[in-house]
C-alpha positions as CSV (number, residue, x, y, z in Angstrom):
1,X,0.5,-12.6,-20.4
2,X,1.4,-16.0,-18.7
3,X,3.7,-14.1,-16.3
4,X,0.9,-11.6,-15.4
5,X,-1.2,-14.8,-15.0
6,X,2.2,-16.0,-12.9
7,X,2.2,-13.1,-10.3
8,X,-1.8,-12.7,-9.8
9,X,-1.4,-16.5,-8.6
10,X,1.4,-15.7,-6.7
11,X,-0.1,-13.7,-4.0
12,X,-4.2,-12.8,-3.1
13,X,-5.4,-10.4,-6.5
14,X,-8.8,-9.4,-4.5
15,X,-7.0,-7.2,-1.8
16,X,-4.6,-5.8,-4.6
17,X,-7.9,-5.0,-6.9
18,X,-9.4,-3.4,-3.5
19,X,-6.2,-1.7,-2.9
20,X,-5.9,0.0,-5.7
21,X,-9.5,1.3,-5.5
22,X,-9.4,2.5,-2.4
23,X,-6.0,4.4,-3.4
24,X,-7.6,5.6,-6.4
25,X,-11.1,6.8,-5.3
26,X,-9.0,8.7,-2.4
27,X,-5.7,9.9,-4.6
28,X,-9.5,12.2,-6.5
29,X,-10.8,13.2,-3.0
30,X,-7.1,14.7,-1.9
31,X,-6.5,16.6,-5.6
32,X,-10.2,17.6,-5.5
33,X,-9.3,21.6,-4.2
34,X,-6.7,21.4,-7.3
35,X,-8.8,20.2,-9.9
36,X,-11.3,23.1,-8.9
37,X,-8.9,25.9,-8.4
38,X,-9.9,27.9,-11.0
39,X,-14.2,28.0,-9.8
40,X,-12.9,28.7,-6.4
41,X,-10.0,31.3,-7.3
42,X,-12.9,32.7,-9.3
43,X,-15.0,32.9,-6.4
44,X,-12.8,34.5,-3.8
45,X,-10.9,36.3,-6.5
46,X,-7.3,34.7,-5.2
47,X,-4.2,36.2,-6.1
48,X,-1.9,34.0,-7.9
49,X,-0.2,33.3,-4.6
50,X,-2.8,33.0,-2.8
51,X,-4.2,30.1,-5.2
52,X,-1.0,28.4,-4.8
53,X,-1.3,28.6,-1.2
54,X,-5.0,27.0,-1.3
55,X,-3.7,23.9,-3.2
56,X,-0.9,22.8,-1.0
57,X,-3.1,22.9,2.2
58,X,-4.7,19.6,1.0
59,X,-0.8,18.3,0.4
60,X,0.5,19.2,2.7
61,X,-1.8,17.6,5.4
62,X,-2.1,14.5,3.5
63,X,1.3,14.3,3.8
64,X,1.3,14.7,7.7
65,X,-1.8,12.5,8.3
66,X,0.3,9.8,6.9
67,X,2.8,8.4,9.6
68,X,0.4,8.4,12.3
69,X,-2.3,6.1,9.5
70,X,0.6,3.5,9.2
71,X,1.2,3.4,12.7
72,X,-2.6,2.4,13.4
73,X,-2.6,-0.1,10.4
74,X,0.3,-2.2,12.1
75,X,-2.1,-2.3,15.3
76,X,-5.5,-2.9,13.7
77,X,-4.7,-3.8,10.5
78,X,-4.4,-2.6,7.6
79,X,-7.6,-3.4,6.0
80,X,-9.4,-1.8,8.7
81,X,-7.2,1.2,8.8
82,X,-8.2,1.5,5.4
83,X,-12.4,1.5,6.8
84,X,-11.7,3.8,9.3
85,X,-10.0,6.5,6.7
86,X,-12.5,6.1,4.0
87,X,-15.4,6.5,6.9
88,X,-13.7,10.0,7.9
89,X,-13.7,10.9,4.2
90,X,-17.3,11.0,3.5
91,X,-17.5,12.7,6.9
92,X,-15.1,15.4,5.6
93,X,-17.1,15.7,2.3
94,X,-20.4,16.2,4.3
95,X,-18.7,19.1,5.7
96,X,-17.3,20.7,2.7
97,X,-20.7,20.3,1.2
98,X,-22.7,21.8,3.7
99,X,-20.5,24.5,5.0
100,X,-17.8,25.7,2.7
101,X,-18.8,29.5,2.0
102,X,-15.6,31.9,2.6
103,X,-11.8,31.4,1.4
104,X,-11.1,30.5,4.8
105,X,-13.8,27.6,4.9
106,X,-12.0,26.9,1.5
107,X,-8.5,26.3,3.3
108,X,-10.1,23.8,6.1
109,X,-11.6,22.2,3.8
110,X,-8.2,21.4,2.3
111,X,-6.9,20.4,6.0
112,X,-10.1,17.4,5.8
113,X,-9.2,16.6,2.3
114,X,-5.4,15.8,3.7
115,X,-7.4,12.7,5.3
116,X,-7.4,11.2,1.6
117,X,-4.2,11.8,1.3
118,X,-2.9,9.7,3.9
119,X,-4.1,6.1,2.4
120,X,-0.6,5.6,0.3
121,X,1.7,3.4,3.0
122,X,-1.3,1.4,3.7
123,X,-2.7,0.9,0.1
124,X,0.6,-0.4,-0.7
125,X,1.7,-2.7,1.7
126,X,-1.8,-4.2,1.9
127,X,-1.8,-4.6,-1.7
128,X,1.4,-5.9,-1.8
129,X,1.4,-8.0,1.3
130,X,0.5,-11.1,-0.5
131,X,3.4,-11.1,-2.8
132,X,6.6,-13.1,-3.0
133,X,9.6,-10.5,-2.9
134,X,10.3,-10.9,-6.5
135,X,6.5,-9.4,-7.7
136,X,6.8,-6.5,-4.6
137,X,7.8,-3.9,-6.9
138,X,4.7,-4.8,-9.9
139,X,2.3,-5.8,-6.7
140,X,3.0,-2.1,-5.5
141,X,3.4,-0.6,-8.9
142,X,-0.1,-2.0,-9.5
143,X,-1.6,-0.4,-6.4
144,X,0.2,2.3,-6.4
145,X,-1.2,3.3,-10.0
146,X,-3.9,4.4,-7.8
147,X,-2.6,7.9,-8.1
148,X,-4.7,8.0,-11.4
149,X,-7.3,9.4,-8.8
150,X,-6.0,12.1,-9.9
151,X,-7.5,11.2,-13.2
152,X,-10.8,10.9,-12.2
153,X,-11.0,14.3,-10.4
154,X,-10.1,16.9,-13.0
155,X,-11.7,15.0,-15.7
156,X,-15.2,15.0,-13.9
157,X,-14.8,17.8,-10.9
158,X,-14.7,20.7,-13.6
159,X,-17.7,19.4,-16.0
160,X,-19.5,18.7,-12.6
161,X,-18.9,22.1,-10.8
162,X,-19.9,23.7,-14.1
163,X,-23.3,22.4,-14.0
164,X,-23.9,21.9,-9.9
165,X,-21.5,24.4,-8.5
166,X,-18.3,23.4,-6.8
167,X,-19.5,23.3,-3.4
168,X,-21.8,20.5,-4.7
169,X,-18.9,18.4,-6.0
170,X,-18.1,17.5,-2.7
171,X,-21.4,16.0,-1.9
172,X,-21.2,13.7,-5.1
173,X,-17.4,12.9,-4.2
174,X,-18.8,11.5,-0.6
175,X,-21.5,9.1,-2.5
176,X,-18.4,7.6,-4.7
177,X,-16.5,6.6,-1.8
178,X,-18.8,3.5,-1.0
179,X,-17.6,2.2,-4.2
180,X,-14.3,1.4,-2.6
181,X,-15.4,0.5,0.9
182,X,-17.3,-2.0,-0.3
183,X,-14.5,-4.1,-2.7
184,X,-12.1,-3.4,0.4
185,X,-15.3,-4.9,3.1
186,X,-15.8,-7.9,1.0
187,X,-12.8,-8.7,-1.1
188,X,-9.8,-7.7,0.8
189,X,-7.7,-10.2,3.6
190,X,-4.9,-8.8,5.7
191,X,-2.3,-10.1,4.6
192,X,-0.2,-12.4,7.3
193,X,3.1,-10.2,6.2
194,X,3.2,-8.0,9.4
195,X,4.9,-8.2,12.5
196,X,4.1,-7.2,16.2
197,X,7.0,-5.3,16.9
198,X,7.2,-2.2,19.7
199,X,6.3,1.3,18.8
200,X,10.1,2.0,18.9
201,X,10.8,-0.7,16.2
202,X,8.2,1.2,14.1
203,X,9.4,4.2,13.9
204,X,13.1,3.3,13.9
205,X,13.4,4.0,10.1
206,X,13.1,7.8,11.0
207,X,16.4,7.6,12.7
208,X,18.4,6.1,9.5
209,X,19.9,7.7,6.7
210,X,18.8,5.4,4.1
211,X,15.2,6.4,5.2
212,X,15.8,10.4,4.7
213,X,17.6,9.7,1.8
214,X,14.2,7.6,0.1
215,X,12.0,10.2,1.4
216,X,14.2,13.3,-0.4
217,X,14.2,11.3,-3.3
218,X,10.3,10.5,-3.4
219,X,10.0,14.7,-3.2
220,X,11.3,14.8,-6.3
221,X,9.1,11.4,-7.8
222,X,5.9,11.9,-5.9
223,X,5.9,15.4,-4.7
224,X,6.6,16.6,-8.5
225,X,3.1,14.0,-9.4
226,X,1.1,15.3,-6.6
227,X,2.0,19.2,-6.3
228,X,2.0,19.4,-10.5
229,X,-0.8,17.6,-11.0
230,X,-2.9,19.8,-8.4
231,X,-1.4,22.9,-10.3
232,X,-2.3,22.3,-13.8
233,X,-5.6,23.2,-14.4
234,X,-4.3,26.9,-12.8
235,X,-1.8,26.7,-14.9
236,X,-3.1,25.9,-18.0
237,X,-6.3,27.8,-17.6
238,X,-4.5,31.1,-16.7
239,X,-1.2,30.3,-18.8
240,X,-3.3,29.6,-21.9
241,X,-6.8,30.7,-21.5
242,X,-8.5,27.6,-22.2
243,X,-11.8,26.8,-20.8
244,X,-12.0,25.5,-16.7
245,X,-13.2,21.9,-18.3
246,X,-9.9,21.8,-21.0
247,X,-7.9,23.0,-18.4
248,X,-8.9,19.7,-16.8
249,X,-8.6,17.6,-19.5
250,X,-5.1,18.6,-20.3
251,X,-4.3,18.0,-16.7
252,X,-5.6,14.2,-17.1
253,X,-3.5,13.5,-20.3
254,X,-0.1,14.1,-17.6
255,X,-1.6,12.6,-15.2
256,X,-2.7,9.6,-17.0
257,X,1.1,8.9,-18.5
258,X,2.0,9.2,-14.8
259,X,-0.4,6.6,-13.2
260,X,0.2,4.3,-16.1
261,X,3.7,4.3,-16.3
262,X,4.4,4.1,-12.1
263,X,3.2,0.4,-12.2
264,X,5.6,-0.4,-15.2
265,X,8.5,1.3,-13.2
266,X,7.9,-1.1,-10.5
267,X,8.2,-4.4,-12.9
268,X,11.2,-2.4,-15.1
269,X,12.8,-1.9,-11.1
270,X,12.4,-5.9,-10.4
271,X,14.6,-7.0,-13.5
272,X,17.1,-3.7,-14.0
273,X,17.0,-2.6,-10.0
274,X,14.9,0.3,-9.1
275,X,18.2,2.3,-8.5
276,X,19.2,2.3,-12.2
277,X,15.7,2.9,-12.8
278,X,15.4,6.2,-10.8
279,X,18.9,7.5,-12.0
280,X,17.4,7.2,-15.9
281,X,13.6,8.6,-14.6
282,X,15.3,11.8,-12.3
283,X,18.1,12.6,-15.4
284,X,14.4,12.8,-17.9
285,X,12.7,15.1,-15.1
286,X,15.4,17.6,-14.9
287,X,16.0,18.2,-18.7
288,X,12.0,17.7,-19.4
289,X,11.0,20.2,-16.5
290,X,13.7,23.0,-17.8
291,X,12.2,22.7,-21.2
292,X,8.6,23.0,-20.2
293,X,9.6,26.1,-18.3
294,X,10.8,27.5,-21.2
295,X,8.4,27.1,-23.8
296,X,5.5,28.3,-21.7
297,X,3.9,30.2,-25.0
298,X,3.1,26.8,-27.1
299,X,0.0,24.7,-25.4
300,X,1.0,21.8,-27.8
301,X,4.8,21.7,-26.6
302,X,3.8,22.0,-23.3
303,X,1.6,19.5,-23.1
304,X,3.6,17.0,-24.4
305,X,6.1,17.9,-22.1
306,X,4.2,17.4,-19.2
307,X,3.1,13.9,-20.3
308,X,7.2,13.4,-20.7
309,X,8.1,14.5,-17.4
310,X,4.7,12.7,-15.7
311,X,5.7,9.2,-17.2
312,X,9.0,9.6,-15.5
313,X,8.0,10.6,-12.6
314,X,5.3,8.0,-12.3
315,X,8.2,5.4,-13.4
316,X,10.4,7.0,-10.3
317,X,7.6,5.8,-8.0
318,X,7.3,2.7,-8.9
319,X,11.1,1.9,-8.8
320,X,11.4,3.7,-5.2
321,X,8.4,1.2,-4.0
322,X,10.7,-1.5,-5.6
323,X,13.0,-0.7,-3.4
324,X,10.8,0.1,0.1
325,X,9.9,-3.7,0.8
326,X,14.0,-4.8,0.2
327,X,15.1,-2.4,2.7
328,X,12.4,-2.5,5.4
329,X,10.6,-6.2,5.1
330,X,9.0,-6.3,7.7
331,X,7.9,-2.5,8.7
332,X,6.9,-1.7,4.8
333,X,3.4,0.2,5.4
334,X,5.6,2.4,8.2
335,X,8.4,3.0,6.5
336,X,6.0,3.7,3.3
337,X,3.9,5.8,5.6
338,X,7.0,7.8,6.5
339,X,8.5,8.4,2.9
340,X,5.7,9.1,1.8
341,X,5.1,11.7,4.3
342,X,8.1,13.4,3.2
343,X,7.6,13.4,-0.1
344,X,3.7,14.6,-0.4
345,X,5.3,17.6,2.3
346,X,7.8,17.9,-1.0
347,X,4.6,18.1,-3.1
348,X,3.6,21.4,-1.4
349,X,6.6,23.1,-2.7
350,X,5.4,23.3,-6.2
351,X,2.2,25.2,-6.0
352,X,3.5,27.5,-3.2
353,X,6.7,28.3,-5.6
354,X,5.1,28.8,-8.9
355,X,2.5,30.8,-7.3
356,X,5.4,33.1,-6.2
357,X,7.2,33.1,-8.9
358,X,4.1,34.2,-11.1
359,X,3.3,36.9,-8.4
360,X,6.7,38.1,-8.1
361,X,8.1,37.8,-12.0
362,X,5.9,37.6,-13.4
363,X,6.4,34.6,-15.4
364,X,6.1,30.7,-14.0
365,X,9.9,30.0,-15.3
366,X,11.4,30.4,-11.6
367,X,9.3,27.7,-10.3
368,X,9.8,24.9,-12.9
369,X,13.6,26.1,-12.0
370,X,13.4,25.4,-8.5
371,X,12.4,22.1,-8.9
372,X,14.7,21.0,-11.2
373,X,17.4,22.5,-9.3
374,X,16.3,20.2,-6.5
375,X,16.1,17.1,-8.4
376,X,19.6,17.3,-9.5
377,X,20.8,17.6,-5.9
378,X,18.5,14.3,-5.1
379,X,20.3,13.0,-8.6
380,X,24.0,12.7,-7.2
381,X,22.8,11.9,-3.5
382,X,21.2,8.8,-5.2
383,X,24.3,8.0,-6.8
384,X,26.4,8.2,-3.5
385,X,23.9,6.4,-1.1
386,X,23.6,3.6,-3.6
387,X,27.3,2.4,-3.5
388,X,26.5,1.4,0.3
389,X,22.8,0.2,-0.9
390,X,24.3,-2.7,-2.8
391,X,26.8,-3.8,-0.8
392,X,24.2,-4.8,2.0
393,X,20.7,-5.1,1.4
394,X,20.8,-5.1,-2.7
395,X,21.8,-6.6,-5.8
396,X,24.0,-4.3,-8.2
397,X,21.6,-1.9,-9.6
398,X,19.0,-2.0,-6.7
399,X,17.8,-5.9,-7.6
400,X,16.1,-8.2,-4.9
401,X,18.6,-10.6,-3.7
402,X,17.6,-13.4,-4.6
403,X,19.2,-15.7,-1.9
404,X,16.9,-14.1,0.9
């Protein structure tokens, strides 16, 4: 507990509190078209490809809405980056209160809710900002468990479109988002860890191997988080016929392992190296992932299973993040931006894949393949790219070097 008490006084706890909110309270609004899948597939009576289709829109541009957020946070800051996003939320949620009718409203909808998804560089390195590099990997952990946004929407979306109607979800959703612009107005301070550095400089980690090879990995970390968890309340609720609301609240018990356990694979990543760490957390996604594809006739396996393979992947995200601020120290929220980018584009793969594979087999088996298939491939790339990783810019194992 005195180390905790250590790090908090080590860097500025307000802006990490209001970080992690505003992650959070967003991470709900971009999963929001998952969590609801089934009231909506049930209202447009989707095809299982179709549904698949409706809950990567939000992914996938979350994930391209990114770059472009982290460039404007190194100009005007990432606090009020932050302001400006969260203000365009509410305005999206207006819209999808007022105006959503047809399948097609549905899908640009799910272009507005991408807006959400575009907070994670700047959460991060304006939660992190504060820190010494020793703590960057807990101090982004930390924010970073803001993906339990996730949480918060399929617990309370289904329950709430039950009663109101889904449409009307979005209206509530808008009111909760001056929870976190608030904490981030009053509490947060830019932190004084950026740089004024040319738009070339920014955007020079897209031109570097190191940076594709971060971003291929994160497909597997956070793409696997954010595409799963926007899938399984479909999955559950037509895999098992549970109820919309259980299919929810198995959703939230992965989820949850996943969020939790991201922040403790950022402090495991600052004392074994986040590389060990992500060889250990992509080995348990693999075999877990295979497994669950498998036994897709037992709810209690499956479940389990799911929180299994969510704590690893949540643990694979915080060791990456471990990683992010010793490669790129002064260009963190671009370079964050930017594998992030990749990786939530990554995220887009699951729905669109199981959806096919249940359309065209018949059973979900193919798509839980695909993805394991991939993370193996990202599983000996790691293992090659590292070997170079700690002979320049890391200790053995992916440690901070502790003489910079």
């Amino acid at each position: 507990m005195s180390n905790f008490k250590t790090f908090l006084q080590s860097g500025h706890w307000p802006t990490l509190l209001a970080s992690f909110l505003y992650f959070d309270f967003c991470f709900a609004i971009w999963v929001l078209n998952g969590a609801m899948a089934p009231f909506i597939s049930e209202t447009f009576n989707l095809t299982a490809a179709q549904k698949g289709f409706m809950i990567s829109v939000p992914i996938l541009a979350g994930a391209l809405m990114r770059f472009p957020l982290g460039i404007l946070a190194q100009y005007i800051g990432r606090k009020n980056a932050a302001m400006v996003e969260m203000s365009l939320i509410v305005v999206a949620l207006g819209f999808g209160y007022f105006y959503v009718n047809t399948y097609d409203d549905v899908l640009a909808m799910g272009v507005l809710l991408g807006i959400a998804g575009a907070s994670f560089g700047v959460a991060l390195s304006l939660g992190s900002g504060w820190f010494p590099p020793k703590y960057k990997g807990l101090a982004m952990g930390l924010a970073g468990a803001g993906n339990s946004g996730t949480v918060l929407a399929v617990l309370f979306a289904p329950p709430l479109a039950t009663k109101f109607g889904w449409q009307t979800v979005y209206g509530l959703a808008a009111l909760t988002m001056f929870v976190p612009m608030l904490v981030m107005w009053f509490a947060a301070k830019e932190p004084p860890d950026s740089e004024h550095q040319t738009f070339k400089e920014h955007i020079a980690c897209l031109f570097e191997k190191d940076g594709w090879a971060f971003s291929l990995i994160y497909v597997i970390t956070f793409g696997g988080f954010i595409g799963l968890s926007s899938f399984l309340p479909s999955y559950f609720y037509d895999q098992f016929k549970v109820t919309k609301i259980e299919a929810g609240q198995l959703t939230m018990l992965a989820a949850l392992m996943g969020s939790v356990i991201r922040a403790i694979g950022g402090w495991v990543s600052d004392r074994v190296g986040g590389v060990n760490t992500l060889t250990g957390v992509l080995g348990a996604i693999i075999v877990s992932i295979v497994i669950t594809g498998a036994v897709g006739h037992s709810l209690a396996a499956t479940t389990l299973l799911f929180m299994f393979c969510f704590a690893a992947l949540g643990a694979g995200n915080g060791a990456l993040f471990q990683l992010v601020p010793l490669r790129w120290p002064t260009t963190t929220a671009v370079a964050g931006s930017m594998i992030g980018e990749v990786g939530a584009l990554g995220g887009a793969l699951i729905p669109n894949a199981m959806g096919l594979s249940k359309q065209y087999t018949g059973t979900y088996f193919y798509g839980f393949l695909v993805f394991a298939v991939v993370a193996a491939i990202m599983l000996v790339m790691l293992r090659v790219m590292q070997i170079r990783w700690t002979r320049t810019w890391a200790e053995k194992g992916g440690r901070a070097r502790t003489h910079s």
